[in-house]
PASEBA-1860 file (N, C-alpha, C; in nm, 3 decimals):
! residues 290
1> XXXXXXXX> 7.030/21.378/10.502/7.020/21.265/10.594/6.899/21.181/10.557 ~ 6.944/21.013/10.507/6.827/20.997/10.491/6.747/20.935/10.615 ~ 6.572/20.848/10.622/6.515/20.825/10.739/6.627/20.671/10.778 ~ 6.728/20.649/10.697/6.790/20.527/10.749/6.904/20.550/10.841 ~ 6.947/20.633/10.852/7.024/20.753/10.859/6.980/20.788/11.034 ~ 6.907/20.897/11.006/6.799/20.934/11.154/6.783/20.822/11.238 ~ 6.727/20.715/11.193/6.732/20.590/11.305/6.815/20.521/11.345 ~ 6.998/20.520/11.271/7.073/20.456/11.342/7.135/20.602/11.433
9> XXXXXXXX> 7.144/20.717/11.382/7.145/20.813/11.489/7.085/20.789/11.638 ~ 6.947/20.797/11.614/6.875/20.800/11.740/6.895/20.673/11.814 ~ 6.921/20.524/11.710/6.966/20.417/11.805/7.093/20.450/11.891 ~ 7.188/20.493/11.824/7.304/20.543/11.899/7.287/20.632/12.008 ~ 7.193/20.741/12.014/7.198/20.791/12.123/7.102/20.725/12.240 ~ 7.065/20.590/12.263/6.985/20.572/12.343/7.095/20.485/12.462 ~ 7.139/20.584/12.506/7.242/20.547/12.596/7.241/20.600/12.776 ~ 7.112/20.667/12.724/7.058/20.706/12.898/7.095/20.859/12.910
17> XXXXXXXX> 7.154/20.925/12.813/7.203/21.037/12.807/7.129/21.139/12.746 ~ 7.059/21.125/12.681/6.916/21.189/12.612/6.781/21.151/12.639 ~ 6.749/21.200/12.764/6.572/21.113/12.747/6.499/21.107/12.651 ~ 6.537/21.208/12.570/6.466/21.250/12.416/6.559/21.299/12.317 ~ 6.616/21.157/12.242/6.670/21.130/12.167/6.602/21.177/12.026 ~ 6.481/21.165/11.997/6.470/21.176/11.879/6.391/21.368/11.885 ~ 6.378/21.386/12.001/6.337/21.524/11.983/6.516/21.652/12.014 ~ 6.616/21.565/12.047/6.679/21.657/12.063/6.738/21.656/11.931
25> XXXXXXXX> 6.756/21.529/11.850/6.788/21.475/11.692/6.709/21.643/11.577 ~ 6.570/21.673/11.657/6.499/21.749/11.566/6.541/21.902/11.595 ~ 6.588/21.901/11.728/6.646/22.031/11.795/6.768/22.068/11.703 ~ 6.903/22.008/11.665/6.966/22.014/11.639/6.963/22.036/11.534 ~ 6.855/21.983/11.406/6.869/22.002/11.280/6.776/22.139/11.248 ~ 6.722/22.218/11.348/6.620/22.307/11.344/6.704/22.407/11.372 ~ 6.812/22.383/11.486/6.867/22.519/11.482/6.983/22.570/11.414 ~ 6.971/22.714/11.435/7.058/22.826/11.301/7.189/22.789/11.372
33> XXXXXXXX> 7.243/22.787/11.493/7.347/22.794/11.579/7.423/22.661/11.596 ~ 7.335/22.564/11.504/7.428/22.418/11.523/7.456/22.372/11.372 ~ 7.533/22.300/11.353/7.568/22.226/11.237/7.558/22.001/11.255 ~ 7.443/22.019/11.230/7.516/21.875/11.244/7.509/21.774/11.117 ~ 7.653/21.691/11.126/7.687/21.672/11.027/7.705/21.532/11.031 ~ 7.683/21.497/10.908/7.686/21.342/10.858/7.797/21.313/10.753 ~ 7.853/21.206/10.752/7.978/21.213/10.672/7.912/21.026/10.607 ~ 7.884/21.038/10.472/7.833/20.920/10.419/7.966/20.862/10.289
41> XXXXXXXX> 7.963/20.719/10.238/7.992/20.655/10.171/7.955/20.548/10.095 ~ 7.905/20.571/9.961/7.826/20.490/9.887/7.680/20.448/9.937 ~ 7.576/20.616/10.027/7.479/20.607/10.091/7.481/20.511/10.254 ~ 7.585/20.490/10.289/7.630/20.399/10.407/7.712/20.517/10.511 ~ 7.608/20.508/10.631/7.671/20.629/10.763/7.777/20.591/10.779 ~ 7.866/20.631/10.869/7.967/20.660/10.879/8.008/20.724/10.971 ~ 7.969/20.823/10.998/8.025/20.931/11.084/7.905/21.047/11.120 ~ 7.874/21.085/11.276/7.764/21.142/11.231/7.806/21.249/11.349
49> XXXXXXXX> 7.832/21.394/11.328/7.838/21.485/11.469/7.806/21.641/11.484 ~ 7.818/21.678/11.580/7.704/21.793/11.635/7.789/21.927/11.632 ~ 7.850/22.002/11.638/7.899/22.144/11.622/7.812/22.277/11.674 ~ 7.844/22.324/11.754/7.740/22.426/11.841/7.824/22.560/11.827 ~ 7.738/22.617/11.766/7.809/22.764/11.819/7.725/22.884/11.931 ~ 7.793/22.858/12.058/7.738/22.890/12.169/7.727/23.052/12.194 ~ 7.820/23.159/12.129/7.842/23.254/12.126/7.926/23.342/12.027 ~ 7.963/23.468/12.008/8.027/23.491/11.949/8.138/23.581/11.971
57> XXXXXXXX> 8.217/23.559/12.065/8.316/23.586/12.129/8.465/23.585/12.076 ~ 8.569/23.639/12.147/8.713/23.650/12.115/8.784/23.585/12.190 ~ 8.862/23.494/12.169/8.803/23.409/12.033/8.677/23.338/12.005 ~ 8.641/23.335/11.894/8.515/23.251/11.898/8.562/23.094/11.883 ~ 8.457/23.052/11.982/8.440/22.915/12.046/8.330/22.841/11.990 ~ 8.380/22.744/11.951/8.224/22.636/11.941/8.249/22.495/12.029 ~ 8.138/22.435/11.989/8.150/22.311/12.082/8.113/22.188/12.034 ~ 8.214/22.075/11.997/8.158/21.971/11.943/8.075/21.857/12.047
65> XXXXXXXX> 7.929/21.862/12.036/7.885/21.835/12.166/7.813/21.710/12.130 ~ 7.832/21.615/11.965/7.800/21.498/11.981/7.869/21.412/11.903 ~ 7.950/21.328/11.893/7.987/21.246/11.751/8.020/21.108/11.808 ~ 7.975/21.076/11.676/7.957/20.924/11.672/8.013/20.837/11.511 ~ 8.122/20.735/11.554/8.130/20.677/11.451/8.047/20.482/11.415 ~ 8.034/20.495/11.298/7.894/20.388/11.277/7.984/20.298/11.268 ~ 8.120/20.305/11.252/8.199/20.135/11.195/8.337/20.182/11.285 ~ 8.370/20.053/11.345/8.523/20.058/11.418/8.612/20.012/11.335
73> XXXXXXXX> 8.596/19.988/11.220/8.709/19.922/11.106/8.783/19.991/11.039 ~ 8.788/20.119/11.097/8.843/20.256/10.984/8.938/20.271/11.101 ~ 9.100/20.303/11.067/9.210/20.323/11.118/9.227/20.457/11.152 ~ 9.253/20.497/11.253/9.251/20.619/11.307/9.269/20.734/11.220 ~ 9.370/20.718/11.151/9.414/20.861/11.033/9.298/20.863/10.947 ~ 9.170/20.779/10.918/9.086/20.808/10.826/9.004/20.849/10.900 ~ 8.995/20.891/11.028/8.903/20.961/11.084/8.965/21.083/11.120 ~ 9.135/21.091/11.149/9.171/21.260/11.099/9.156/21.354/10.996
81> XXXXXXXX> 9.180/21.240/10.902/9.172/21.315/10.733/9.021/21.367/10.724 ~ 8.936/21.270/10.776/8.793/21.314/10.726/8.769/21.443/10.781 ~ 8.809/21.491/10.925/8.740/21.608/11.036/8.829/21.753/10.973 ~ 8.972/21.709/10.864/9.002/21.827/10.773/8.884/21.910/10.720 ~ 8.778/21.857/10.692/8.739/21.955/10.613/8.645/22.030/10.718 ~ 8.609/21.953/10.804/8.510/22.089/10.967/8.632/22.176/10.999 ~ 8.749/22.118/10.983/8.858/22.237/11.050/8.886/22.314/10.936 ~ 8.883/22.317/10.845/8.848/22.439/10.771/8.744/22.509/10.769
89> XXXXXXXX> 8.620/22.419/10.758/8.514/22.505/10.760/8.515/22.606/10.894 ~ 8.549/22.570/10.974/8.548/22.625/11.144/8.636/22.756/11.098 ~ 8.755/22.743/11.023/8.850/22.863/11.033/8.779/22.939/10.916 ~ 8.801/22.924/10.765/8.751/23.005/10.668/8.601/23.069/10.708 ~ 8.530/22.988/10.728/8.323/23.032/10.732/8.310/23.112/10.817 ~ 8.354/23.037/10.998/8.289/23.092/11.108/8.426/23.220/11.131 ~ 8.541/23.171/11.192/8.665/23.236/11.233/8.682/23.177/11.363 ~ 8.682/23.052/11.390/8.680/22.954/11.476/8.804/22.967/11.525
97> XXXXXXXX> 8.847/22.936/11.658/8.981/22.961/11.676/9.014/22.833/11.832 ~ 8.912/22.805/11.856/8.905/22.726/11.973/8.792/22.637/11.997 ~ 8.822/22.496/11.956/8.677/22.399/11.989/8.681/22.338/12.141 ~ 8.567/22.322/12.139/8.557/22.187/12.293/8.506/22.097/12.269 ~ 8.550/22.053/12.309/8.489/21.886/12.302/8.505/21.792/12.460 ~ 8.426/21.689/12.509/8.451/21.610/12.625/8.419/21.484/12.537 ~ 8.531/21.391/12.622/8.529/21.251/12.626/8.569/21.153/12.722 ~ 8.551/21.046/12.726/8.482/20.995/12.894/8.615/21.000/12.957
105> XXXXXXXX> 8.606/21.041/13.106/8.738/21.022/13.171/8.770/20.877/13.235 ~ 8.711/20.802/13.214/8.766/20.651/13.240/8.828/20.565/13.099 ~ 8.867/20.648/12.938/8.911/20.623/12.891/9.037/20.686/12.844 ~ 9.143/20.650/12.893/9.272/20.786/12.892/9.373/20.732/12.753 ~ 9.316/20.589/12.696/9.331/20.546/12.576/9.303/20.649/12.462 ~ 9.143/20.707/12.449/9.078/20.821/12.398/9.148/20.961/12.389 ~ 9.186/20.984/12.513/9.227/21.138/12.566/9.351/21.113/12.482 ~ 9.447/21.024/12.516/9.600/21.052/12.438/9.551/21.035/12.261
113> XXXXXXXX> 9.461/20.932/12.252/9.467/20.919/12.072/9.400/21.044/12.028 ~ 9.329/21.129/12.081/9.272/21.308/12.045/9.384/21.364/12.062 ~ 9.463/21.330/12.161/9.576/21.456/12.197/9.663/21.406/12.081 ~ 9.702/21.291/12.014/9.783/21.286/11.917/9.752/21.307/11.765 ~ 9.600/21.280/11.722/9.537/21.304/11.649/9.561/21.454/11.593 ~ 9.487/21.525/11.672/9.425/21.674/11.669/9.505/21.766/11.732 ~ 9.597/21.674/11.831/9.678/21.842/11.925/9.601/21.870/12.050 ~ 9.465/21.813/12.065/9.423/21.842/12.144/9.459/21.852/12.324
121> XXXXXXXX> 9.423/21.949/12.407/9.450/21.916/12.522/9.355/21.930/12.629 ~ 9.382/21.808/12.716/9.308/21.861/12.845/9.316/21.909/12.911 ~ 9.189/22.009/12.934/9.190/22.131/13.019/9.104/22.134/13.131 ~ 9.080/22.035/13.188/8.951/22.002/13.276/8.901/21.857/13.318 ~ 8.796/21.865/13.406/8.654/21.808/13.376/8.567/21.807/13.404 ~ 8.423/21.743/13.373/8.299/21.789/13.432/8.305/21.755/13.599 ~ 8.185/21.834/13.633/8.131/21.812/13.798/8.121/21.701/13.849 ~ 8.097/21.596/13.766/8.103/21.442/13.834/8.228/21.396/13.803
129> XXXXXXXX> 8.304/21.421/13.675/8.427/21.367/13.673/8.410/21.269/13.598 ~ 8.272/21.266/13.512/8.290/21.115/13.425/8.363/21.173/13.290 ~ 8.355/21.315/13.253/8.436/21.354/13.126/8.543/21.391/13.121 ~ 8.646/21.440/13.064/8.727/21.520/13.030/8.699/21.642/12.938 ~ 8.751/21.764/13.030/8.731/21.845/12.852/8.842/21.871/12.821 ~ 8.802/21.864/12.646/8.901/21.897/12.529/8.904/22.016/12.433 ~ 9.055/22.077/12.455/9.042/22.146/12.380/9.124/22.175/12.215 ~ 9.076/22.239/12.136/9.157/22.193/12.012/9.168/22.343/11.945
137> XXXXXXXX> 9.254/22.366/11.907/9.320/22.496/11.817/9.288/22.448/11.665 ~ 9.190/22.449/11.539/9.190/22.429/11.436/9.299/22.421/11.320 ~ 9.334/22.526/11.391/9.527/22.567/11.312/9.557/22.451/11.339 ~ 9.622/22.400/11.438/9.699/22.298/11.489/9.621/22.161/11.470 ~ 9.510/22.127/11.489/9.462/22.060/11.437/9.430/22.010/11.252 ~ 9.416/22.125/11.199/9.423/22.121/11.019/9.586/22.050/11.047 ~ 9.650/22.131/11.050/9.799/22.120/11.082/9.801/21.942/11.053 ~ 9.781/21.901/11.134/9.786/21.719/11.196/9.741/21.720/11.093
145> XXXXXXXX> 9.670/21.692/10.991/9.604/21.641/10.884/9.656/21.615/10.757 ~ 9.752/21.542/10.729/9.888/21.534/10.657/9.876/21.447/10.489 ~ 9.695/21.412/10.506/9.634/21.325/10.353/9.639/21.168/10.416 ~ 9.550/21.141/10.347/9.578/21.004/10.342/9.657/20.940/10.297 ~ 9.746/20.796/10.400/9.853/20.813/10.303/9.889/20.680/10.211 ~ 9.986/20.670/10.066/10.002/20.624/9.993/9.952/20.468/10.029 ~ 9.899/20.402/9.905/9.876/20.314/9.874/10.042/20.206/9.856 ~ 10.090/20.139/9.953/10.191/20.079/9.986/10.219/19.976/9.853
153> XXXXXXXX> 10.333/19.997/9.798/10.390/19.895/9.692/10.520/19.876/9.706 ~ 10.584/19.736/9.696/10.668/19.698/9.717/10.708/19.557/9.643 ~ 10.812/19.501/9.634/10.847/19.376/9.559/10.857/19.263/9.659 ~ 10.826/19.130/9.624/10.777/19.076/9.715/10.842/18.912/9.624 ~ 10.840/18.813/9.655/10.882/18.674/9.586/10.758/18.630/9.610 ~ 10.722/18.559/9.481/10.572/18.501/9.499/10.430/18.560/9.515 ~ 10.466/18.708/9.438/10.346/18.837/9.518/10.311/18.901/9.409 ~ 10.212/18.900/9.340/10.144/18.986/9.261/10.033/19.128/9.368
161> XXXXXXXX> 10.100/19.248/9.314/9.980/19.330/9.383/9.901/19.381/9.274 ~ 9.760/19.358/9.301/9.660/19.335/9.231/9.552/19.493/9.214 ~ 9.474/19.501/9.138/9.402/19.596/9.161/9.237/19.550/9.208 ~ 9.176/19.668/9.255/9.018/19.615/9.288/8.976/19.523/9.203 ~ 8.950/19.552/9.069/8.870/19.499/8.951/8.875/19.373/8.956 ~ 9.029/19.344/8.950/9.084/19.240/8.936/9.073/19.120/9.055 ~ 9.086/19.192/9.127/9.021/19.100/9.262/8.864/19.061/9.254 ~ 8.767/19.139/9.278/8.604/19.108/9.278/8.602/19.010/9.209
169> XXXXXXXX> 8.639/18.972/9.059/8.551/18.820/9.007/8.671/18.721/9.066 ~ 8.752/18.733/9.137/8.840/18.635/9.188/8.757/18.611/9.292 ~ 8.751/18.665/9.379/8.619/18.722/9.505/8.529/18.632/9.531 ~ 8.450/18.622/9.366/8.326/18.605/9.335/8.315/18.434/9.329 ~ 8.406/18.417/9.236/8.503/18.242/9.204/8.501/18.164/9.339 ~ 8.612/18.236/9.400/8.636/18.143/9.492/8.532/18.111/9.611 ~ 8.442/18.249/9.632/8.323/18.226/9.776/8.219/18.125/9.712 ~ 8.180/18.165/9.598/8.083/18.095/9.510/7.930/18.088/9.545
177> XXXXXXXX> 7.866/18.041/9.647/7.745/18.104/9.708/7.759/18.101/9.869 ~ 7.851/18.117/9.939/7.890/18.060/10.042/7.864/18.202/10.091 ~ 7.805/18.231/10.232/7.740/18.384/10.263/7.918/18.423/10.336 ~ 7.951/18.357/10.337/8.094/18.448/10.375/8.176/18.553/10.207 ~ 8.139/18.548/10.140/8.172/18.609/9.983/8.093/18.761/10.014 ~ 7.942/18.798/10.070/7.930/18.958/10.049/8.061/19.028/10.122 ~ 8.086/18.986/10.292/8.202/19.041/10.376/8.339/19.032/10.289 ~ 8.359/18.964/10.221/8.491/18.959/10.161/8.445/19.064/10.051
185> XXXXXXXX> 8.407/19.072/9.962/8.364/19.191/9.866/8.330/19.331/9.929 ~ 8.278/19.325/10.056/8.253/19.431/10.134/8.406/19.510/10.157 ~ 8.470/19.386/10.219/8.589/19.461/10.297/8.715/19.468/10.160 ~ 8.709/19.439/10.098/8.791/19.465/9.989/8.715/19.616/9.914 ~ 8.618/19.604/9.891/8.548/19.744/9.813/8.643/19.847/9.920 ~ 8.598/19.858/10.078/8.569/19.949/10.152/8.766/19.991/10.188 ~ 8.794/19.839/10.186/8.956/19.887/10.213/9.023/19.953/10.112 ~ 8.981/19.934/10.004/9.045/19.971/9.852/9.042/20.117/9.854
193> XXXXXXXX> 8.892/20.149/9.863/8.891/20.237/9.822/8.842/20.365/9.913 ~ 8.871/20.338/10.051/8.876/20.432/10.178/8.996/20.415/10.258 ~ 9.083/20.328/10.255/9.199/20.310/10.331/9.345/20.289/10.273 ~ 9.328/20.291/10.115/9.478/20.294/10.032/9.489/20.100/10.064 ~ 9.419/20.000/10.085/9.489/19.939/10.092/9.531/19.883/9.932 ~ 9.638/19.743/9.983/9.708/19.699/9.855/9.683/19.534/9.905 ~ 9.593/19.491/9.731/9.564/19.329/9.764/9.653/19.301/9.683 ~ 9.669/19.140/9.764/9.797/19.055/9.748/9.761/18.950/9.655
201> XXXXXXXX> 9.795/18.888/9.588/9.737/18.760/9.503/9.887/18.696/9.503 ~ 9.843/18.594/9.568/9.929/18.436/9.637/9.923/18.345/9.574 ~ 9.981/18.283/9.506/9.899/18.127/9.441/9.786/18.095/9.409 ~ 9.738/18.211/9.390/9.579/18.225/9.358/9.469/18.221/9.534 ~ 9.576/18.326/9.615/9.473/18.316/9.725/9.520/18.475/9.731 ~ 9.384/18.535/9.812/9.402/18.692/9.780/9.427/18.771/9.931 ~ 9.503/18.822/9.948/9.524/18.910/10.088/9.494/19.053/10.063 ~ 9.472/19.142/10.192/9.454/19.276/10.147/9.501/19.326/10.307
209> XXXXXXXX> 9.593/19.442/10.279/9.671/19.506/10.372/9.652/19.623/10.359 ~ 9.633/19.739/10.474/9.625/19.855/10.514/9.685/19.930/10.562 ~ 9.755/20.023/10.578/9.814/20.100/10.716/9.702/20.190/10.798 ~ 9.769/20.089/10.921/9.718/20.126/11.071/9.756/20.207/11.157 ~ 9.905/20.200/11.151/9.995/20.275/11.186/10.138/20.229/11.089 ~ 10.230/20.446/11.081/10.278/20.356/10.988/10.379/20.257/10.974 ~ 10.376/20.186/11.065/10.515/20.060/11.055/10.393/19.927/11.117 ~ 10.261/19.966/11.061/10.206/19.893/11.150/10.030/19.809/11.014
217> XXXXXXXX> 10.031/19.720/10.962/9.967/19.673/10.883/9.813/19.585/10.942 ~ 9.709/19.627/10.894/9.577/19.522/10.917/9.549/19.415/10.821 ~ 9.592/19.307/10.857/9.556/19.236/10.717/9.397/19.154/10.704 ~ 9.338/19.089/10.616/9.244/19.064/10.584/9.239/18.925/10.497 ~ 9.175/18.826/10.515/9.160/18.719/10.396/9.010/18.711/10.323 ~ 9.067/18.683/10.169/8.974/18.788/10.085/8.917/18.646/9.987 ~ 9.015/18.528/10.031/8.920/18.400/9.979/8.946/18.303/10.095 ~ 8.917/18.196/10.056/8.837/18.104/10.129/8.999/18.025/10.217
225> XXXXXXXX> 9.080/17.987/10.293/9.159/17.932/10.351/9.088/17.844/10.468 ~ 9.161/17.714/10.449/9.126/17.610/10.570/9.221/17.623/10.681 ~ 9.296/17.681/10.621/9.432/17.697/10.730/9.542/17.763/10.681 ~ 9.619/17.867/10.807/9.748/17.935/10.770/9.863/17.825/10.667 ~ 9.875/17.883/10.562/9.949/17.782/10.457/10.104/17.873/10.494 ~ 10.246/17.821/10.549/10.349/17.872/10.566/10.389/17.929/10.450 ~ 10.350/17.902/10.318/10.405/17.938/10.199/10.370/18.094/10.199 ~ 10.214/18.083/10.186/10.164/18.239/10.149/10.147/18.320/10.293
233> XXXXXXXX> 10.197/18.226/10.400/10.243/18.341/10.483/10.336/18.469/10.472 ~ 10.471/18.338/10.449/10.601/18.402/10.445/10.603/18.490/10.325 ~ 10.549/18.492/10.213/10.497/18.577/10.108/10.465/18.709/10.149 ~ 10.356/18.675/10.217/10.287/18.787/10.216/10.354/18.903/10.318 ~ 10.450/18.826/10.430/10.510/18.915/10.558/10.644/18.931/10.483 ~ 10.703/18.883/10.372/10.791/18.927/10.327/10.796/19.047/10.214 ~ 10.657/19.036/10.130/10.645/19.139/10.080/10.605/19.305/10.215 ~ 10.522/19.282/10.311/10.493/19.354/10.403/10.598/19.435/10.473
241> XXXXXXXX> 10.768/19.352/10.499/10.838/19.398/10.532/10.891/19.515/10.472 ~ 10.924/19.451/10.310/10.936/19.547/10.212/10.888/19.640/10.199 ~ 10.746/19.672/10.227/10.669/19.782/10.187/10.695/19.897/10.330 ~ 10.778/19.839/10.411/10.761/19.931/10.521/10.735/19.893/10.682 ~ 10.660/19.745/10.682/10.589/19.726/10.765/10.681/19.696/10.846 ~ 10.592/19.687/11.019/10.738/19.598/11.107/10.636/19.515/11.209 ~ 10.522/19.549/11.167/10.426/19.401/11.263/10.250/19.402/11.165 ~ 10.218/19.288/11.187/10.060/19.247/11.126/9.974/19.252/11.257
249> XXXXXXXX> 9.815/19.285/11.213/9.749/19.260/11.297/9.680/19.215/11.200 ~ 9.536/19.123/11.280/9.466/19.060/11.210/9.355/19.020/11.320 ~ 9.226/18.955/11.230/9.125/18.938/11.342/9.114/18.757/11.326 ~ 9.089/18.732/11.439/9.070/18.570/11.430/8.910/18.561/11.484 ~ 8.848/18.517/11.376/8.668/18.500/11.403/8.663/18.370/11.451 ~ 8.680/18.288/11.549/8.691/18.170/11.670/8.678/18.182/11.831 ~ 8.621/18.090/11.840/8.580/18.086/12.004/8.690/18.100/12.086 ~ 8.689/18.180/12.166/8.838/18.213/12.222/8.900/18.058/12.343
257> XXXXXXXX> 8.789/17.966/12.343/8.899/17.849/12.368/8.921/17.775/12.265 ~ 8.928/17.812/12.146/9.012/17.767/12.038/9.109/17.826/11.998 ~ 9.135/17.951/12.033/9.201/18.058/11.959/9.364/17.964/11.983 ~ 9.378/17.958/12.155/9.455/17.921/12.157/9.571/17.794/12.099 ~ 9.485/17.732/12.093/9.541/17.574/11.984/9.527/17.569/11.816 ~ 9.492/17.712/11.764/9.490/17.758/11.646/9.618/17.833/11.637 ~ 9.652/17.915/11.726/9.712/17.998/11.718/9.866/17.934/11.688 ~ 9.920/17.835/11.798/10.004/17.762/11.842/10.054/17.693/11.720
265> XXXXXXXX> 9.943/17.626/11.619/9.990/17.543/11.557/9.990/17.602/11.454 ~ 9.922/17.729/11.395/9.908/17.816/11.231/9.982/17.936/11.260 ~ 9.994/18.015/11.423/10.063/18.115/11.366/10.114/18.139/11.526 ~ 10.284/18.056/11.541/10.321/18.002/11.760/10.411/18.156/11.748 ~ 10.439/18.258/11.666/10.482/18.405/11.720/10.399/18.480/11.736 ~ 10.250/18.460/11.705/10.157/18.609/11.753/10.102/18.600/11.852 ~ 10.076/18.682/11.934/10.014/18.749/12.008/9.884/18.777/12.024 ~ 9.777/18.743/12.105/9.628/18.796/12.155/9.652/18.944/12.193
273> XXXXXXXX> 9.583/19.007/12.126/9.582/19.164/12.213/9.468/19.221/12.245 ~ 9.371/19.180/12.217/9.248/19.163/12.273/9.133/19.091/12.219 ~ 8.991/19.062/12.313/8.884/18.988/12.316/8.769/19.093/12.258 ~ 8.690/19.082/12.143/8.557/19.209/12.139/8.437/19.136/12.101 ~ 8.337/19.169/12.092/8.206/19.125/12.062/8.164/19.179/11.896 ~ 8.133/19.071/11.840/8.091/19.104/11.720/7.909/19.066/11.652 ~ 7.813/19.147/11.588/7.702/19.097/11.561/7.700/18.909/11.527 ~ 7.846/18.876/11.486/7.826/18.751/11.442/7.918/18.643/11.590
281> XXXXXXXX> 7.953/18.728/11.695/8.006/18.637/11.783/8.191/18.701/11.820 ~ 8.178/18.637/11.945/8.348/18.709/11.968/8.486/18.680/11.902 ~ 8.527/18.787/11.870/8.691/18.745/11.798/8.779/18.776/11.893 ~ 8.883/18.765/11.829/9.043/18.797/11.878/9.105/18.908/11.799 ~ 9.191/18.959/11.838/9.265/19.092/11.729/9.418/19.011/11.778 ~ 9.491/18.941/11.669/9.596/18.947/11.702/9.728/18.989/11.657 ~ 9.873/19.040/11.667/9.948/19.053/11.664/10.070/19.009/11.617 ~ 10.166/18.992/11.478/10.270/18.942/11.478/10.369/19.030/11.462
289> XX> 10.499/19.012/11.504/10.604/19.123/11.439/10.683/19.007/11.350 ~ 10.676/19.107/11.228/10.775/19.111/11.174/10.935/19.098/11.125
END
């Protein structure tokens, strides 16, 4: 762990829930009975959580009693695939047979995506009722953990699918010094090569698609557009169909009383599905089918 590391930890836990965040940070890495674990990429956090082993009992029980993820841009199955390897470690090392875990009970969004994830179930909750507890069988949980899956290819009219390499000095070309070019190189590196996605090259404009779910695609624009062009739309949702897909999501970075008169006139079948806050200002996540 490095000290860059430790401090977005301890920023994360300053949530009123630790009066002593950075001394319970030292508790945890001091003791024989906890594991806590950091899950990094190209020196960039990621994933950071706590594993307790409270006793040693039949079955033996542990308790996942902190985790935290550093980026919301990773699609749910890349945060199943990753927790494969604690559910082994839990069964082969310790002889783990039953975890706990709580997560907030005013989010029942959470509770079903663990229970579909992992298998997990609820079996409870705390004394005030702000948690739920969870419980998870490792078996059944490894189980759920099925790989990450294929890098989507398909034939498409008007659609070259491209590789990383080949994209970056396209990347590079088209942003030129314009500070929107690191995020496009960012999210192309990070989709490529943590999420299977597959970039699109349009008439010389570059898309990049993911699976989210699988009949279900995130797309991304990876050069510079003034506006939804119908050409390399229909391209790109026609190759998408092909590959499997049966709806797009996408983020719209605009003031949400614009969204609407953007939306209407570049793209009048999708859907708003929700409003979020971003370091650079609020977007939209929206929706088309296919």
């Amino acid at each position: 762990m490095t000290p860059g590391d430790r401090d977005a930890i301890i920023a994360a836990m300053q949530d009123g829930v630790y009066l002593d965040p950075d001394g319970r940070l030292e508790s945890w890495w001091r003791n024989p009975v906890v594991w806590p674990l950091v899950l990094e990429w190209l020196g960039r956090l990621l994933q950071f959580n706590v594993v307790q082993f409270p006793d040693r009992g039949d079955p033996v029980e542990a308790r996942d009693v902190f985790t935290r993820h550093f980026t919301s841009e990773r699609p749910h199955w890349f945060w199943r695939e990753c927790q494969a390897v604690l559910w082994r470690r839990l069964l082969n090392e310790v002889g783990v047979t039953r975890l706990i875990g709580y997560v907030r009970s005013d989010r029942p969004d959470w509770i079903e995506r663990l229970q579909g994830l992992y298998g997990g179930r609820e079996v409870g909750r705390t004394v005030t009722g702000s948690a739920a507890r969870m419980e998870y069988d490792p078996k059944i949980a490894l189980a759920a953990c099925t790989g990450w899956p294929r890098r989507r290819s398909a034939h498409g009219d008007g659609v070259r699918e491209i590789t990383l390499d080949e994209a970056l000095p396209m990347i590079e070309a088209a942003w030129g010094e314009r500070p929107r070019k690191a995020e496009a190189l960012r999210i192309a590196e990070d989709w490529w090569s943590l999420d299977s996605a597959t970039i699109l090259e349009v008439s010389g404009h570059l898309r990049i698609l993911r699976e989210r779910f699988p009949e279900e695609a995130r797309l991304a624009v990876l050069t510079p557009m003034p506006r939804v062009l119908p050409e390399i739309k229909s391209a790109v949702q026609g190759w998408a169909h092909a590959a499997g897909y049966r709806r797009i999501t996408g983020i719209v970075p605009v003031a949400p009383e614009r969204a609407t008169h953007i939306l209407e006139r570049d793209q009048p079948k999708a859907r708003i599905v929700r409003q979020f806050s971003t370091p650079d200002g609020d977007v939209l996540e929206v929706s088309e089918d296919l």
